[in-house]
ZAPAVEX-750412 format. One record per residue: z, y, x of N, C-alpha, C in turn. Coordinates in steps of 0.1 Angstrom, whole numbers, plus 5000, padded with zeros to 4 digits. Layout:
! residues N
ZYXZYXZYX
...
END
This chain:
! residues 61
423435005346423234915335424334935324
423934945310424934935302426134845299
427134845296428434725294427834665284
427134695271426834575264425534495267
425234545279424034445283424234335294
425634385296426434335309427034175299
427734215290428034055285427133925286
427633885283427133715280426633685269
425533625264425133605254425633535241
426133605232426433505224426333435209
426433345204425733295191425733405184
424933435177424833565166425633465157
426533545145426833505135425833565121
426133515105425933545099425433715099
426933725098427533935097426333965111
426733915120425733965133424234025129
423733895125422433845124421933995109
422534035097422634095086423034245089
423734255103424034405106422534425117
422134335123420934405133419734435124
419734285112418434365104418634455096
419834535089420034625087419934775097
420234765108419934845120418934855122
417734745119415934775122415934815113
416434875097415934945085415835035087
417235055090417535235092416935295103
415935195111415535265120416235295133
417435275135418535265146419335205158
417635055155418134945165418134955179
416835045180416635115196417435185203
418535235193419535325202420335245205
420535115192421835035195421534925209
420034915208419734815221420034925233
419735025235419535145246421035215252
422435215238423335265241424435225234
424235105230425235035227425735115207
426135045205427035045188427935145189
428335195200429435295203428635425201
427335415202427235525203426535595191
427035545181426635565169427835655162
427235735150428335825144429335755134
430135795129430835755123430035745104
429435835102428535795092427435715088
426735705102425835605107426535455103
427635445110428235315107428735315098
429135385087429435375075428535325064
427135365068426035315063425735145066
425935135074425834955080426534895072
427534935078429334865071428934885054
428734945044428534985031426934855030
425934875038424934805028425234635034
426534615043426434485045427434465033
428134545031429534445021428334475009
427434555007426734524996425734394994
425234385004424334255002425034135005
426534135011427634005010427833984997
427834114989428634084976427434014965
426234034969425334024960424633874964
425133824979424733674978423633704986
423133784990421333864999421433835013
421733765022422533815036421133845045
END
């Protein structure tokens, strides 16, 4: 079993809630359910991280 399946469930936040539907855009949610956020590239998450501070800054969440 994977360690992030192993935690405890917890309240999604805002940021939470705004980076998973951004992760169903890109298409990339099933790896992140399957292998965890770690196992994403460093570009990949640069893309998350970039269209979340974009739609924070624009008021979109």
């Amino acid at each position: 079993m994977i360690a992030a399946k192993n935690k405890k469930s917890k309240v999604l936040t805002e940021k939470d809630r705004l980076k998973i539907e951004i992760a169903k855009e890109l298409g990339i949610w099933e790896q992140v359910q399957n292998e965890g956020w770690e196992s994403l590239s460093n570009a990949v998450c640069g893309k998350v991280g970039g269209l979340m501070s974009k739609r924070l800054r624009n008021g979109k969440p």
